[in-house]
C-alpha positions in Angstrom: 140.9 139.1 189.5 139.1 136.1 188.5 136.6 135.8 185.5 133.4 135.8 186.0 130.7 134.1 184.0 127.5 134.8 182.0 124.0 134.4 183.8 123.1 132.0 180.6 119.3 132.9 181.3 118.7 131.9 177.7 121.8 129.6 177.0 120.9 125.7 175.2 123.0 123.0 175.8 122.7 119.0 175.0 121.7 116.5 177.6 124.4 114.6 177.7 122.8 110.7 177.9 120.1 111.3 175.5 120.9 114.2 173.0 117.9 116.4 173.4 118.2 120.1 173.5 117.2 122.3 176.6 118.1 125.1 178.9 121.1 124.8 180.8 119.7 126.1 183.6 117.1 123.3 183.4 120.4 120.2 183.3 121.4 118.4 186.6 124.9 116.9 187.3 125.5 113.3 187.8 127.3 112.4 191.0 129.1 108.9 191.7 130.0 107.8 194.9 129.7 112.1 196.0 132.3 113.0 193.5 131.2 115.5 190.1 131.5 113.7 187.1 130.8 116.7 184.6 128.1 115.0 182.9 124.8 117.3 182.7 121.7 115.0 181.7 117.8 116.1 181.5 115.0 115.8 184.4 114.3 112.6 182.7 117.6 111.2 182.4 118.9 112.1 185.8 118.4 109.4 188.6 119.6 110.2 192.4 122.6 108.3 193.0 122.6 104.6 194.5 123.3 104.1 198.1 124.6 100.3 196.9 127.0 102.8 195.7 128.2 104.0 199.0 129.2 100.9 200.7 132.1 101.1 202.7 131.5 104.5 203.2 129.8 104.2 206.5 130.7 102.2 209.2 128.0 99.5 209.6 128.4 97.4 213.0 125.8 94.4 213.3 127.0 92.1 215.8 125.6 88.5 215.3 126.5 86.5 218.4 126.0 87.2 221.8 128.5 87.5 225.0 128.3 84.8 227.6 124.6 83.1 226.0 122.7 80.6 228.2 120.6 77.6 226.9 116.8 78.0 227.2 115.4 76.5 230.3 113.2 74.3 228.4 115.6 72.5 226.5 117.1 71.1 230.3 114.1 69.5 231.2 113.7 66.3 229.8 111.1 66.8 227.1 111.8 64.4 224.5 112.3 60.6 226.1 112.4 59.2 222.4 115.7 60.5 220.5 115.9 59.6 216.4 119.4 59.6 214.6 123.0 58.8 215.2 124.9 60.3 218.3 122.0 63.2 218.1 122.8 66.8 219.9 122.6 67.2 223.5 122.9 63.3 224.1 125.9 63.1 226.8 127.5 60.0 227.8 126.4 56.7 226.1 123.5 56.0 228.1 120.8 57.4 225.3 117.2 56.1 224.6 117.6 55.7 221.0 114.4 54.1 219.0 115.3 52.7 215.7 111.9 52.1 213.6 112.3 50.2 210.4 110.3 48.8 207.7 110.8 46.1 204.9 108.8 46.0 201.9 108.1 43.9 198.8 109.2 44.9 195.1 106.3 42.9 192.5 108.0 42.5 189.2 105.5 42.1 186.0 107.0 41.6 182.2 105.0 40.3 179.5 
């Protein structure tokens, strides 16, 4: 036969994070990662567990890239005729429209 245990309607006990008496009836358990970890803290002391601590535990599928894509129909039509930069993206062959813009300044120098 097992033992059986006392109701405890008017049993103390010690919170175990911050020390303060109260009812044991009144304590809640701690739980990490769904597993008991004996500890019984106060209403004030307990905090529901962390679902940062639960990664891994679900299976989490968030596909990035997509099967087969197609380029936008607006980026076939020729909408830029000026190009800027070296060997730019989407230039094919070597017949490209390049502009090259340039400037040249002048640098006054004053000691005294």
């Amino acid at each position: 036969m097992a033992g059986r245990y006392a109701v405890g309607k008017r049993a103390n006990a010690l919170c175990d994070r911050c020390g303060q008496p109260y009812k044991l009836n009144k304590l809640k358990e701690i739980t990490v990662n769904d597993s008991r970890t004996n500890l019984l803290v106060c209403t004030s002391c307990w905090e529901p567990e962390h679902p940062q601590n639960k990664q891994g535990k679900y299976l989490v599928d968030d596909p990035q890239a997509l099967r087969e894509p197609r380029p936008d129909a607006s980026e076939l039509v020729a909408s830029r005729n000026i190009q800027y930069g070296w060997r730019p993206v989407g230039i094919v062959g070597l017949n490209s429209t390049l502009q090259v813009t340039s400037a040249i300044g002048a640098v006054t120098i004053t000691t005294s």
